[in-house]
C-alpha positions in Angstrom: 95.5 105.4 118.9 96.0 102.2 120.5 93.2 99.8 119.0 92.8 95.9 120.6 91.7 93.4 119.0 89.6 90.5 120.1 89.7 86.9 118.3 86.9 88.2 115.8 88.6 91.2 115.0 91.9 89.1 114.1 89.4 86.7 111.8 87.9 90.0 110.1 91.7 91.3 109.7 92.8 88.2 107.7 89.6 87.8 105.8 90.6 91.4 104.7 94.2 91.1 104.0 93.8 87.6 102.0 91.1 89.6 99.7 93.4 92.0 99.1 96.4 90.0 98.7 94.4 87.8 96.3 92.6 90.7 94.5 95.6 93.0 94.4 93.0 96.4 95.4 91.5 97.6 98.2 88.6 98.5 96.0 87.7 94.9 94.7 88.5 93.6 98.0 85.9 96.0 99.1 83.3 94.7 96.5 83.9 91.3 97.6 83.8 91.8 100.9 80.9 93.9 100.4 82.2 96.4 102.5 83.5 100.0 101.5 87.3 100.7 100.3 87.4 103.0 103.5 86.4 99.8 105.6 88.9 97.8 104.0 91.4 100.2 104.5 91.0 100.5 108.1 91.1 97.6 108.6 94.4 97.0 106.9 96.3 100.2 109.3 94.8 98.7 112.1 96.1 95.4 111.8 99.4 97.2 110.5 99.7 99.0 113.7 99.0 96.3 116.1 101.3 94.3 114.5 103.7 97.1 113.8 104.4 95.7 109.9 103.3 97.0 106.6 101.3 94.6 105.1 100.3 96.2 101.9 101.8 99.2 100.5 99.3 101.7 99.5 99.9 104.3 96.3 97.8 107.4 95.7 96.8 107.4 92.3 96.2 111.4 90.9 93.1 111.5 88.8 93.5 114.2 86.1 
């Protein structure tokens, strides 16, 4: 799905990507943010796509 961005949506991207560069989790970026990890995670592939980079690597982490 092609997604655009307007000037806010680049703002909103970045404040995203430099909490979780700078908090090393989606999660806590989510709490500071005080948005939801989901949120924050979107945020990230949309960005990702548009710019066709990855710019966090995401793991899955099995809960047992």
């Amino acid at each position: 799905m092609k997604y655009y961005f307007t000037k806010a949506d680049y703002l909103n991207a970045m404040s995203v990507v430099v909490a979780v560069a700078e908090t090393r989790s989606c999660r806590r970026a989510g709490e500071r943010l005080d948005v939801s990890t989901s949120a924050v995670s979107q945020a990230l592939r949309r960005l990702e796509e548009r710019l066709g980079v990855v710019l966090a690597p995401r793991y899955s982490v099995s809960k047992r």
